[in-house]
C-alpha positions in Angstrom: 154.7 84.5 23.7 151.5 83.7 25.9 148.7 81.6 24.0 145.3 82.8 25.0 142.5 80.1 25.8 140.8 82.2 22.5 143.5 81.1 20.3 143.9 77.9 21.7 140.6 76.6 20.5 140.6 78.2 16.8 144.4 76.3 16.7 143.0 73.2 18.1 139.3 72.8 17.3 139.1 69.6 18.9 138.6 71.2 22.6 135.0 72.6 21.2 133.9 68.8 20.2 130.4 67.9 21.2 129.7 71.5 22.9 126.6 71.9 20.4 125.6 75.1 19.9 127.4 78.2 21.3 126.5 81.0 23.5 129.5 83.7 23.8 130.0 85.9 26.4 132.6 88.8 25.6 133.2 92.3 24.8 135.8 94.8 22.8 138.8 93.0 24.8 138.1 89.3 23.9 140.3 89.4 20.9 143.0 87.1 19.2 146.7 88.6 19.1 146.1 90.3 15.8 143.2 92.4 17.2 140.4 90.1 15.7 137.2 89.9 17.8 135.9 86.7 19.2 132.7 86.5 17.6 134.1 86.8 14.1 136.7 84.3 15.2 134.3 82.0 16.9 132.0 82.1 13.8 134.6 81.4 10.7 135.5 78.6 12.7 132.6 76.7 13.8 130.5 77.9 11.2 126.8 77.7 12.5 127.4 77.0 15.8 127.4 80.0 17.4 124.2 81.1 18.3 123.9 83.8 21.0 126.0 86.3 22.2 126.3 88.0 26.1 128.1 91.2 27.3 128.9 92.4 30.6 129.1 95.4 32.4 130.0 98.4 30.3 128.3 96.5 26.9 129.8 94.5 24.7 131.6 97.7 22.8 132.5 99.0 26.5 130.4 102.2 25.9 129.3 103.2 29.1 130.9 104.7 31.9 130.3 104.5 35.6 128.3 102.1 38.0 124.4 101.5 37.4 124.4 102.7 34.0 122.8 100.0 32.3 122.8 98.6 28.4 120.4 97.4 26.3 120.1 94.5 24.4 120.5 94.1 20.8 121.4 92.1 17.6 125.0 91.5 16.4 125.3 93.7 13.0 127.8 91.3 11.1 126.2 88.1 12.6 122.8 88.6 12.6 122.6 87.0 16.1 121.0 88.3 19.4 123.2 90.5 22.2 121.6 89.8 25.5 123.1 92.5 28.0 124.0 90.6 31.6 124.0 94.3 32.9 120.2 95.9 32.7 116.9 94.5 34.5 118.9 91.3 35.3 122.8 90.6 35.6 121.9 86.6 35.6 120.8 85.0 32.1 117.6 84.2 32.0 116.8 80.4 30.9 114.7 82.0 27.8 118.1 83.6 26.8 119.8 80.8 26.9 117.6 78.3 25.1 119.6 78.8 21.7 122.8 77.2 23.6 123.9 74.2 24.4 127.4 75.4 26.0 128.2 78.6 26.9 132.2 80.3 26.0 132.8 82.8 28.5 136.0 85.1 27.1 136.7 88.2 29.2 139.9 90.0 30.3 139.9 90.4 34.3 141.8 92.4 35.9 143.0 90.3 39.0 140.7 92.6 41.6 137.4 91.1 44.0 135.3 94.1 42.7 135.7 94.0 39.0 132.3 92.7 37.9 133.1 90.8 35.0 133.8 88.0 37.2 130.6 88.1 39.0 128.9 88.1 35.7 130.9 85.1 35.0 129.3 83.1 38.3 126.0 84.6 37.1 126.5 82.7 34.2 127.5 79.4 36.0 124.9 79.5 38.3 122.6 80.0 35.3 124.5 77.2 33.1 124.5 74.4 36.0 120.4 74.9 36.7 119.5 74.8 32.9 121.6 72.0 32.3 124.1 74.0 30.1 128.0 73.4 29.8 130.1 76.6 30.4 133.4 76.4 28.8 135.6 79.4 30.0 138.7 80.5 27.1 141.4 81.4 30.2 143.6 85.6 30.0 146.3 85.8 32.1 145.9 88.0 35.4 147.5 91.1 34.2 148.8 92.2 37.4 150.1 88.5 38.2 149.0 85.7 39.9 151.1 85.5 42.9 150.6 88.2 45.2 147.6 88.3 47.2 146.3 91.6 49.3 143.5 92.5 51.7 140.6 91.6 53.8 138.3 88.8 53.2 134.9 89.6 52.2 132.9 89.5 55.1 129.4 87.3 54.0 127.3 90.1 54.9 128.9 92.3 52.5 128.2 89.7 49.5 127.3 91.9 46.1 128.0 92.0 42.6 131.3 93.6 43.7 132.1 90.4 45.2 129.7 87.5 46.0 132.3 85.4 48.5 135.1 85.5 50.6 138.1 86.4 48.9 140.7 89.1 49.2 141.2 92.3 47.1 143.5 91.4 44.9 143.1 87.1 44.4 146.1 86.1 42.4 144.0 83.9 40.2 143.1 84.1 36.8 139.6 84.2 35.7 139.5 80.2 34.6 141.0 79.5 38.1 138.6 81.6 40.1 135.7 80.5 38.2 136.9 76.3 39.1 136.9 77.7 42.8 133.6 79.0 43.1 132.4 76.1 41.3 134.2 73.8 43.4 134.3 75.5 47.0 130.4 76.7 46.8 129.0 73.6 45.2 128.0 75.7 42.1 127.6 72.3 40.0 128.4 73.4 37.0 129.8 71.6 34.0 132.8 73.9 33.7 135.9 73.1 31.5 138.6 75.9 31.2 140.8 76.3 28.2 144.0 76.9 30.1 146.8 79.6 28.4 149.9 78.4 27.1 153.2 79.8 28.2 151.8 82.2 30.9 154.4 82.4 33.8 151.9 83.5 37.0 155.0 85.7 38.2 154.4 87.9 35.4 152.6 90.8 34.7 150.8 91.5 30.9 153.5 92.9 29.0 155.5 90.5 29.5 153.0 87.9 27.5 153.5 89.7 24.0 149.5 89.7 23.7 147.9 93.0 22.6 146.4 95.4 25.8 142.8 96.8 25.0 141.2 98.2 27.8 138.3 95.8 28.9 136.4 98.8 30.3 136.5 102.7 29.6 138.2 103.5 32.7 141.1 101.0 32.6 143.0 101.8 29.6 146.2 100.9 30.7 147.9 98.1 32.5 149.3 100.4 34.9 146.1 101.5 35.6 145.3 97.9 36.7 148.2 97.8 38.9 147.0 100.3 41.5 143.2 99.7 40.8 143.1 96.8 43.8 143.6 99.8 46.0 142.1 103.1 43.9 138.9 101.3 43.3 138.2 102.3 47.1 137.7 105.9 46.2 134.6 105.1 44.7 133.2 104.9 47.7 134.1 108.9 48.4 134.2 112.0 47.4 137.4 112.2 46.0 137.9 111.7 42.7 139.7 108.3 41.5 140.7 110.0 38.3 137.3 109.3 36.1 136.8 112.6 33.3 140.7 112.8 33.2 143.4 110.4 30.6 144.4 108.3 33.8 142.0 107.2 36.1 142.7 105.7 39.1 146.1 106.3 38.6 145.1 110.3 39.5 143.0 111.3 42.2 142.1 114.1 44.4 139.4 116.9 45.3 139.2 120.8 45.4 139.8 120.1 49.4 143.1 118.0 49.2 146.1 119.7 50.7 148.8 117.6 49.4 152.3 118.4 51.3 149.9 118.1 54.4 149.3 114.5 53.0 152.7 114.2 52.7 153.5 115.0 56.0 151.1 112.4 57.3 150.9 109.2 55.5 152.5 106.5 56.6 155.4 106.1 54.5 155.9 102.5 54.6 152.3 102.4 53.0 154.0 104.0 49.8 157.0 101.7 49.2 157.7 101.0 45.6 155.6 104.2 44.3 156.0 108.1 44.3 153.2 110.3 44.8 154.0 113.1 42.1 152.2 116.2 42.9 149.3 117.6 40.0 146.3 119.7 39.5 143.9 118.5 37.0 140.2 119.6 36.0 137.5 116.5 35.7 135.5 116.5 32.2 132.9 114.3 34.3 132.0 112.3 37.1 133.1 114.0 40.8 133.8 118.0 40.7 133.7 117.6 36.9 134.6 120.9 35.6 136.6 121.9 39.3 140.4 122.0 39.9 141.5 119.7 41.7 144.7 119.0 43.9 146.1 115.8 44.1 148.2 113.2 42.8 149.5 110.9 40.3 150.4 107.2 41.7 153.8 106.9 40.3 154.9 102.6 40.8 158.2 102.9 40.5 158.6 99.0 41.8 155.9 96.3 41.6 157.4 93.9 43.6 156.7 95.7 46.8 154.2 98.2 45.8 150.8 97.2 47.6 147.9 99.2 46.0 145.2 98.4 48.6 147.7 99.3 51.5 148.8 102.6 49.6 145.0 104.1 48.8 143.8 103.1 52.9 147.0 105.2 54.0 145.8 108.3 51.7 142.0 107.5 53.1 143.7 107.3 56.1 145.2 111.0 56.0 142.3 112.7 54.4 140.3 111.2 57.5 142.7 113.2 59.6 143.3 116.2 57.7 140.2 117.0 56.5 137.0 115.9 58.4 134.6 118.6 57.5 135.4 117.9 53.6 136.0 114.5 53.3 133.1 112.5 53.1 132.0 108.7 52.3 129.3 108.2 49.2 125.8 107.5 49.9 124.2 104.6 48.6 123.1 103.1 46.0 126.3 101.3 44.5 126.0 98.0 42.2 122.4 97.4 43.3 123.2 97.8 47.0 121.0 100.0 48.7 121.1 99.4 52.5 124.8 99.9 53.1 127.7 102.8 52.5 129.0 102.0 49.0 132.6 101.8 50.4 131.8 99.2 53.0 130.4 96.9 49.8 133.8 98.2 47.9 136.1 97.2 51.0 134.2 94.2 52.0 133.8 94.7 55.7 132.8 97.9 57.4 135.6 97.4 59.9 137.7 98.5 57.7 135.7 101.6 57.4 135.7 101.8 61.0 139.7 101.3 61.9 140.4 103.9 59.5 138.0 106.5 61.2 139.9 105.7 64.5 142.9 106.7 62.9 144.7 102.5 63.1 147.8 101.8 61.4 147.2 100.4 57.9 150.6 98.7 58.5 148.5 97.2 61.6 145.6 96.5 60.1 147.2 94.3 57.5 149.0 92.5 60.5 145.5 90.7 61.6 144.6 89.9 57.6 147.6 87.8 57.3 146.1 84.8 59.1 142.8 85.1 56.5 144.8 85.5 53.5 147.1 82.2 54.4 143.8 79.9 54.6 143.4 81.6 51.4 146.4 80.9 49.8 145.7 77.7 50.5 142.7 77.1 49.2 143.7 78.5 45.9 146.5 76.3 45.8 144.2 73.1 44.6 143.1 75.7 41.8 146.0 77.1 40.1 146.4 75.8 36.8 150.0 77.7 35.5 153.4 77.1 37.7 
């Protein structure tokens, strides 16, 4: 079984020695393998040390829903300590917030994808330790959708956002400790960062084969196999179809009033779908896009990781709903994660040629063909940052 950076540090105490007093940044997923929070852990054993507490996106109980929906802050109710929200009138902490630290412990579960915030709240928190002086110490989770295969465009700079501040691909292949040490490292952060590396994690393997418990680190991802397509189903965001959000599987289920789907049979490209099934479904939104509406779509169905490719399958679908359906399908209109200048889906994709060579009806299968040059001088610069064989 997989030892989290968490339990790590309440086995061996001697990895917190001279941190001082602690911030924690967490929320309803940071949790040991018997379901105990981190706080309550972090407090019974470093008794008085813990001083301030941080949540990301969603809150710290992973209460609210969609994008822009911000959270409060508040006080701890068993601790008695304050909860500083990193997602309201500022997603970087403040010096005054952390003046009760001395080293900050940042424990989140990421999901392995560019545009899941909880790793741009992590650099937030970096950039914020390294100019007041603080130490970050970061307790590592495994990637749950592995940390080998890599997918996608680079970021394009001009696209930097919360969504992702630098140039990495969709899905990175690194784990949150690892990712953290290269933005540190590669964009002279200056940080004093130390990562609390897991114990017995394979980077070939995805999360169920660590034996830890799954909670879902944010309302809409309740599932590991929801975080196996989400490098790709994350796109739809940036549309009018729905990714699934009001129904029991997001991302996993999408489609629209609009969506015809044996004519998207007929056109996607089917090497774009190797290693999943598209299985046919209606279903009627409790919220979000055409909440209350029946929709047409489909369930993703991955019947084989190994060569399913999320971000290649959901482009193919965009792909055919471009051709299909060009009076009904539509891009959404800003604002998305604080970005108002620029279509939410070219801030979700990275580039807006993307965008582009799917609205002049390119081969996804080509359009991977000229990433694969980006993604090697990715792979190795990663390689002086992986911490697990």
């Amino acid at each position: 079984m997989v030892t989290t950076g968490l339990e790590r540090v309440l086995r061996e105490p001697g990895l917190l020695a001279g941190t001082g007093r602690l911030g924690l940044l967490y929320n309803q997923a940071s949790i040991d393998s018997r379901f105990s929070a981190a706080p309550d852990l972090i407090n019974m054993a470093f008794r008085d040390k813990l001083a301030v507490l941080f949540g990301p996106q969603h809150g710290v109980g992973g209460t609210e829903q969609d994008n822009m929906r911000e959270t409060g802050h508040g006080i701890h109710s068993r601790l008695g300590i304050p909860i500083y929200s990193l997602y309201s009138q500022t997603r970087k902490p403040t010096a005054e917030m952390l003046a009760n630290a001395d080293t900050v412990i940042v424990d989140l579960q990421d999901v392995g994808t560019r545009v899941y915030t909880y790793a741009t709240t992590a650099f937030f928190m970096m950039e914020a330790c390294a100019q007041a002086g603080k130490r970050m110490l970061i307790l590592d989770r495994v990637n749950p959708i592995n940390g080998v295969l890599v997918e996608g465009n680079l970021l394009d700079p001009v696209y930097s956002s919360f969504v992702g501040p630098f140039p990495i691909p969709m899905r990175h292949g690194l784990t949150l400790g690892e990712l953290m040490t290269l933005y540190n490292e590669e964009y002279h952060v200056g940080c004093n960062l130390k990562v609390v590396a897991l114990a017995g994690w394979n980077r070939s393997e995805y999360f169920e084969k660590t034996g830890l418990p799954w909670v879902l680190p944010s309302p809409n991802m309740p599932l590991v196999e929801t975080a196996v397509v989400y490098p790709g189903q994350v796109v739809l965001e940036g549309s009018n179809l729905s990714e699934g959000r009001g129904t029991t599987r997001p991302f996993e289920i999408f489609g629209s009033p609009y969506l015809e789907p044996d004519r998207v049979r007929e056109t996607l490209e089917s090497e774009a779908l190797d290693g999943a099934i598209l299985r046919e479904i209606e279903f009627t939104p409790t919220f979000n896009k055409w909440a209350g509406e029946l929709c047409r779509g489909f369930q993703i169905q991955v019947m084989d990781r190994k060569v399913f490719r999320p971000y290649r399958a959901t482009l193919a679908v965009l792909s055919c709903l471009l051709k299909l359906c060009p009076e009904d399908f539509k891009w959404s209109d800003p604002p998305y994660e604080y970005v108002y200048d620029k279509l939410p889906v070219d801030i979700i994709l990275g580039d807006e040629r993307v965008r582009r060579d799917l609205e002049q009806g390119r081969s996804v299968i080509d359009m991977e063909k000229e990433w694969q040059e980006d993604i090697a001088s990715f792979i190795k610069k990663r390689s002086r940052f992986l911490l697990y064989s």
